[in-house]
C-alpha positions as CSV (number, residue, x, y, z in Angstrom):
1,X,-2.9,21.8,3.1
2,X,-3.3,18.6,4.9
3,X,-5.7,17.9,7.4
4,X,-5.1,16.9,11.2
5,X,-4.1,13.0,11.6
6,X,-3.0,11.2,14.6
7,X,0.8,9.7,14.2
8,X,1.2,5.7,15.2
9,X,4.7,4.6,14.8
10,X,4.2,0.5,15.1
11,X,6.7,-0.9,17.6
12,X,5.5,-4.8,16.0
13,X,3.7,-5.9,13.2
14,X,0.7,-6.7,15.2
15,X,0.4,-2.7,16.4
16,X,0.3,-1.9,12.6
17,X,-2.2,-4.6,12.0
18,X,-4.3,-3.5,15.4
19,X,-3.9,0.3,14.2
20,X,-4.6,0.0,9.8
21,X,-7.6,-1.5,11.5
22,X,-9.3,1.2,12.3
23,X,-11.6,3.5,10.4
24,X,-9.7,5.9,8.0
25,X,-6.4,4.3,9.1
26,X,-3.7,4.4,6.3
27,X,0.2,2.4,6.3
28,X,3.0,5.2,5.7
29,X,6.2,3.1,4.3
30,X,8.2,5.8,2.5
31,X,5.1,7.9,2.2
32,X,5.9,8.8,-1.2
33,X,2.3,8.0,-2.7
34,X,0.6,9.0,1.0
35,X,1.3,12.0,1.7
36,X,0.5,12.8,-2.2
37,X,-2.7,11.6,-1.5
38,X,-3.7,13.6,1.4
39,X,-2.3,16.3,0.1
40,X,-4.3,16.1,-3.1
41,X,-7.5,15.2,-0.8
42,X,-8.1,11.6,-2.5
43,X,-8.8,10.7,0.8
44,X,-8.3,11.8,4.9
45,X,-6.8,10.2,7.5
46,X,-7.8,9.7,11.0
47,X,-4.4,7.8,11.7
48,X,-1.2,7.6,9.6
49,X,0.5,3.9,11.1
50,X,4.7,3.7,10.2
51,X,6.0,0.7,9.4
52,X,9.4,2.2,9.7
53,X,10.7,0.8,13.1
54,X,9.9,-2.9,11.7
55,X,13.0,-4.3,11.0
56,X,11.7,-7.9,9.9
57,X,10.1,-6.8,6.9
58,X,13.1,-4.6,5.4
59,X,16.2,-6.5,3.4
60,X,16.6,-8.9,0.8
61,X,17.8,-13.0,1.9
62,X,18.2,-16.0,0.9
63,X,15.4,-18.4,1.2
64,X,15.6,-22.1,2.1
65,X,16.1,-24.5,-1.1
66,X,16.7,-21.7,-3.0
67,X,14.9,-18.1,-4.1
68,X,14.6,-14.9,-2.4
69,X,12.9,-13.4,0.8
70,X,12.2,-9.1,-0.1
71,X,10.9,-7.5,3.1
72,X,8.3,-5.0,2.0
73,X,10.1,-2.2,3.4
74,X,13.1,-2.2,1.0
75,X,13.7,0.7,-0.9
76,X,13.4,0.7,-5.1
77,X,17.6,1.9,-4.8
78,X,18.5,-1.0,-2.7
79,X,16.6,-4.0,-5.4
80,X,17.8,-1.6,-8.3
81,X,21.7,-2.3,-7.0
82,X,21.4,-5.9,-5.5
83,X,24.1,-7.6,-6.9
84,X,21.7,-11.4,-6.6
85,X,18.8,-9.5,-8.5
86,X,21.4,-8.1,-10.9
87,X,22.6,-11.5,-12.0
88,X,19.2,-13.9,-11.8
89,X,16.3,-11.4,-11.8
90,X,17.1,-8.5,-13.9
91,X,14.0,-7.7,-14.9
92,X,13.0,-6.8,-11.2
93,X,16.1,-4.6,-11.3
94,X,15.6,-2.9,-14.2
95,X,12.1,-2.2,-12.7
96,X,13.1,-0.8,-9.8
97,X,15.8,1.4,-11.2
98,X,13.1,2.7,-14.3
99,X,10.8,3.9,-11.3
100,X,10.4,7.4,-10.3
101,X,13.5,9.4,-9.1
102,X,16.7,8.7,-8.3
103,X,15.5,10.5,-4.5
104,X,12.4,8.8,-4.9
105,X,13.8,5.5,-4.9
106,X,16.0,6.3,-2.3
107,X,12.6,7.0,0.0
108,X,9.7,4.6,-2.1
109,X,9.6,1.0,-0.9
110,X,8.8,-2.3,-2.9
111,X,5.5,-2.6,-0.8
112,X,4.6,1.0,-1.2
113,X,5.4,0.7,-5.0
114,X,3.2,-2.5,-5.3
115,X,0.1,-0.6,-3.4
116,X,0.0,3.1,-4.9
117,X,-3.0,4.6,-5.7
118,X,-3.9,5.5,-9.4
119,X,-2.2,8.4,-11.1
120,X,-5.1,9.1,-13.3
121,X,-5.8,13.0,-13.3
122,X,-9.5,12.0,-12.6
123,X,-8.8,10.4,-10.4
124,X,-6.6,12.5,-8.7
125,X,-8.0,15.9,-9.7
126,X,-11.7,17.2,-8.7
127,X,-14.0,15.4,-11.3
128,X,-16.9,12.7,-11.1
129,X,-14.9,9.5,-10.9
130,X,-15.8,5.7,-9.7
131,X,-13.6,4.9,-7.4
132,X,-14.3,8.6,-5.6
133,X,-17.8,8.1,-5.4
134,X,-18.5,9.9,-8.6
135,X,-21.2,7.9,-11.6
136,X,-18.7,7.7,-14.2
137,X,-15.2,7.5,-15.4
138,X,-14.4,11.0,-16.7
139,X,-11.6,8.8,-19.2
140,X,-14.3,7.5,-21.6
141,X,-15.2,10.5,-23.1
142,X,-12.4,13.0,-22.1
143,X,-8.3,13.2,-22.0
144,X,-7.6,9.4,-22.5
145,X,-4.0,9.3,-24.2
146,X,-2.2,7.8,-21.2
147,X,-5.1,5.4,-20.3
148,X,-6.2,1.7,-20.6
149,X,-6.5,-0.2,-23.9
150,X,-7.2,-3.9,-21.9
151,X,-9.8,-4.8,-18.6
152,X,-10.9,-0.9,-18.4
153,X,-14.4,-1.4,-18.2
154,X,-15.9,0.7,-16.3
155,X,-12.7,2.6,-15.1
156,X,-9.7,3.2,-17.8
157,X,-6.9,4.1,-15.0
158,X,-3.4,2.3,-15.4
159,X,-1.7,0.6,-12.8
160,X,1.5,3.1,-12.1
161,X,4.1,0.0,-10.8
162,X,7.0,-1.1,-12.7
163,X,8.1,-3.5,-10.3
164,X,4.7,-5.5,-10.0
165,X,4.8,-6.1,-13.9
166,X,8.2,-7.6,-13.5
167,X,6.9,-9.7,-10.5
168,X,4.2,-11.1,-11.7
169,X,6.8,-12.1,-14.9
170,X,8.8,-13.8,-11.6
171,X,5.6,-15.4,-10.8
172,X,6.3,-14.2,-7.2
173,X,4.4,-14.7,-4.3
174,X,3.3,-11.9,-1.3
175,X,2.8,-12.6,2.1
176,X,0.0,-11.0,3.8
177,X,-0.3,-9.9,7.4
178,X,-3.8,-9.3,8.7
179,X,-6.4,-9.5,11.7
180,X,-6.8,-13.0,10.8
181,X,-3.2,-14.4,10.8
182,X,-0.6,-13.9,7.6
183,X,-1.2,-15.5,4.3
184,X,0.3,-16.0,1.2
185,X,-0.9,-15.7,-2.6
186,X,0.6,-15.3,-5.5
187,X,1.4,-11.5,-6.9
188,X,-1.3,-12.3,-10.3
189,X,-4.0,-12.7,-7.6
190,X,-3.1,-9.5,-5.4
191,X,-4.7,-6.9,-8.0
192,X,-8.1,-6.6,-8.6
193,X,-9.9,-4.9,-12.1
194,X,-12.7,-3.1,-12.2
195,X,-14.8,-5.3,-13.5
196,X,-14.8,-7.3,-10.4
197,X,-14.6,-4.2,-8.0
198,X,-13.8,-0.2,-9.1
199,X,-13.1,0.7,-5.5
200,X,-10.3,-1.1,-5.0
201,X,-7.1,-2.2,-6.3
202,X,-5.9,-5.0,-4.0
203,X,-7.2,-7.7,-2.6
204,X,-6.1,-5.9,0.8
205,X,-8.8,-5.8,3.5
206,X,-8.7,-3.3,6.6
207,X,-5.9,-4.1,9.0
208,X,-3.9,-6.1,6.1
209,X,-0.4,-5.0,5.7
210,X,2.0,-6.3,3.0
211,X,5.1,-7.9,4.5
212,X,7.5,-9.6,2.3
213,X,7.5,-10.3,-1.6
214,X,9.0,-14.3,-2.2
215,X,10.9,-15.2,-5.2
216,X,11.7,-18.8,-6.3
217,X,14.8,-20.0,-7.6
218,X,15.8,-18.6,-11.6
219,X,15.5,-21.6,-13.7
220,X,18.6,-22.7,-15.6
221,X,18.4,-20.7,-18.7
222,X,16.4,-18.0,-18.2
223,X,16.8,-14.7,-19.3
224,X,14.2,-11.2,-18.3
225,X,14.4,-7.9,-19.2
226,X,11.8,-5.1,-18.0
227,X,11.8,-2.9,-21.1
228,X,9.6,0.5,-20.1
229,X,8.9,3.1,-22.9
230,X,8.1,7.2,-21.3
231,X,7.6,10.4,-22.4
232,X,10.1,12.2,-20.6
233,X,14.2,10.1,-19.8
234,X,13.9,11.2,-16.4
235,X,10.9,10.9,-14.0
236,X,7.8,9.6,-15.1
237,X,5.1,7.0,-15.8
238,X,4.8,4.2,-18.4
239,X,3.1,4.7,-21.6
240,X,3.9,1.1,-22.4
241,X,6.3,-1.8,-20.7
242,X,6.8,-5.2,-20.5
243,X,8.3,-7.6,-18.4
244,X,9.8,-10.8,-19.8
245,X,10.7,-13.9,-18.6
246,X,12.1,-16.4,-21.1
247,X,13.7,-19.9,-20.0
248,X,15.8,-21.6,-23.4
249,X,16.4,-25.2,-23.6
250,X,18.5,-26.6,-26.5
251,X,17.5,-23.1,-28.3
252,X,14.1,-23.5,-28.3
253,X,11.8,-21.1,-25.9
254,X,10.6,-24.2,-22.5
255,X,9.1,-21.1,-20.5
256,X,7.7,-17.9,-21.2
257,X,5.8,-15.3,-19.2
258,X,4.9,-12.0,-20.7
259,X,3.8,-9.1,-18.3
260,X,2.5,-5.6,-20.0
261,X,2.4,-2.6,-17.9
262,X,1.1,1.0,-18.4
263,X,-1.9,-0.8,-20.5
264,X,-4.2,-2.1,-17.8
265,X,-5.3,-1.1,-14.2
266,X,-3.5,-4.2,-13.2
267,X,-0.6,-5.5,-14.5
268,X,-1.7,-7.2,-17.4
269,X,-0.2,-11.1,-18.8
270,X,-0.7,-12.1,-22.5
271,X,-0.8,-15.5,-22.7
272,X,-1.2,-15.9,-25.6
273,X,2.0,-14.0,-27.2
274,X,3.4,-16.9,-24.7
275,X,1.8,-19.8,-26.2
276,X,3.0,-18.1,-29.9
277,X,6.8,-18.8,-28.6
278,X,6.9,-21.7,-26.8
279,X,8.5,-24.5,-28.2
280,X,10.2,-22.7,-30.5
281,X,13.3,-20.9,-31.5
282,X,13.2,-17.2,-30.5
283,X,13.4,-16.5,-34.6
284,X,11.6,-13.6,-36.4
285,X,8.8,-15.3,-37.5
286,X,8.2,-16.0,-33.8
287,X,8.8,-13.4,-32.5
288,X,6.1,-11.3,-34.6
289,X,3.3,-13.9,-34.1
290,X,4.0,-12.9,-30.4
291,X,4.3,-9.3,-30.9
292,X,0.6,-9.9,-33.0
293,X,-1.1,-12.1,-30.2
294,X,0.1,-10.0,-27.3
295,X,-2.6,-6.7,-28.8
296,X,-5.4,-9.1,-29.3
297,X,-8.1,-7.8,-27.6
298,X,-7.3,-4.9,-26.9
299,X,-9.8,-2.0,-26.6
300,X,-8.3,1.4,-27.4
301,X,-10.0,4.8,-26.4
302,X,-10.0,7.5,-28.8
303,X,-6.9,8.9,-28.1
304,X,-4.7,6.1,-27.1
305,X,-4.7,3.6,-29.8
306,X,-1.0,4.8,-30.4
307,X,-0.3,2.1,-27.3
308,X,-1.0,-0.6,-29.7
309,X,2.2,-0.2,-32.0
310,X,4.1,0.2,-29.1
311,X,3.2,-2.5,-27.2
312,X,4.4,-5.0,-30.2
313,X,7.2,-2.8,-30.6
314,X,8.6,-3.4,-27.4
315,X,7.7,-7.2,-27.1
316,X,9.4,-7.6,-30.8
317,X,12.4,-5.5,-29.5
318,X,12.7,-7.3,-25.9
319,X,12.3,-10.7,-27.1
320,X,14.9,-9.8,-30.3
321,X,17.8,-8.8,-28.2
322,X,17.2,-12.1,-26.2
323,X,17.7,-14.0,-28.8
């Protein structure tokens, strides 16, 4: 049963800025992950501020000198099908079409997609966790199979997104408006771990809404793919994923970003499986030494250190069918 809230539907940005600002204030885009939420008591809300009337931030255009504007409040079904993502930025598409439901992404926007809360059952459930106010993280010792195996310390959750993997891949950029004017940062910098801070996820502070997402221009060359491995077909979370960005010059690999999701509470880069193709043909040999570098590190828990083989499974497989 949800508790009482007061209803703002934001006429401009500023009024959704003015409004999030308040104590216990929370943004409803689609409201897929909000109402969830409250309904699961993770937390209350005094206010519930729409976005839905702002017209600026929905849509997908064309930016100056090349590259891509995504207002915030387009829906996971209309990146999934856009015909300019399609051809230069597949891997965003193929994110946005592997997320959720097909009524989901109907409803679920790229901004609400970026900002969800954790899906960890601690977290979610009734049980002692961090970022509840609890003195531990349940995950450690308990039912860890779907958790972290990189940057858990001292909370193991996963960061749910498909799209942000395949963003940060993009090296995209989100633009920020707040109390104290809009700024812009690049999507790697938006997500915070737990290490630095296990009450939050974002870098967003109160009254900070999340407006557009900016893409530059595909370089000539470059292939992605967004490659997401699940238990169930139909709707439901990553085990493992990758997003991969790889630019080919004269056969040999001039650019590489590799972006792993369902391992990390933020979408999680492995530079160094990039540094083990770079400069070279995309050949087996390479393409294992990648595979290799990109679990280095890692830090299974007792039950998930099945994520391991998959994660070089799906890196060898993505980066294979590139070739």
């Amino acid at each position: 049963m949800l508790h009482k809230f007061s209803y703002k539907r934001a006429a401009t940005l500023q009024e959704a800025v003015t409004a999030s600002a308040r104590p216990d204030a929370h943004i409803l885009a689609g409201g897929t992950d909000l109402l969830g939420c409250l309904r699961d008591e993770v937390f209350t809300a005094s206010t519930v501020v729409s976005l839905n009337g702002l017209k600026e931030i929905k849509g997908i255009s064309a930016r100056p000198g090349g590259g891509l504007r995504i207002g915030a409040l387009t829906t996971l079904t209309e990146i999934a099908e856009n015909k300019k993502l399609l051809a230069d930025y597949p891997v965003l598409a193929q994110a946005a079409a592997s997320a959720a439901s097909p009524q989901l992404r109907n409803q679920g926007t790229l901004g609400g997609n970026l900002c969800q809360r954790p899906r960890c059952w601690y977290f979610r459930g009734n049980f002692p966790c961090f970022r509840r106010g609890g003195d531990l993280c349940s995950a450690m010792d308990g039912e860890n199979e779907y958790h972290a195996i990189f940057g858990g310390d001292p909370c193991f959750m996963v960061h749910p997104s498909d799209t942000a993997p395949a963003l940060v891949a993009l090296d995209a950029k989100v633009t920020i408006a707040g109390p104290k004017g809009p700024r812009t940062i690049p999507l790697a910098s938006f997500y915070v771990l737990p290490k630095d801070d296990f009450l939050k996820e974002t870098v967003l502070a109160p009254g900070e809404v999340v407006t557009e997402i900016l893409l530059g221009p595909a370089p000539a060359g470059s292939k992605s793919v967004y490659r997401k491995v699940r238990e169930r077909g139909a709707f439901d979370f990553a085990v493992t994923g990758a997003a991969i960005v790889v630019t080919l010059a004269a056969r040999k690999v001039s650019g590489a970003r590799i972006v792993l999701s369902g391992v990390a509470p933020a979408p999680w880069r492995s530079e160094a499986a990039e540094k083990a193709i770079l400069g070279k043909p995309l050949d087996a040999a390479a393409i294992t030494v990648a595979a290799e570098a990109a679990v280095k590190g890692a830090s299974p828990l007792a039950r998930n250190g099945y994520k391991i083989a998959l994660v070089k499974g799906v890196i060898e497989e993505i980066l294979t069918a590139m070739a």
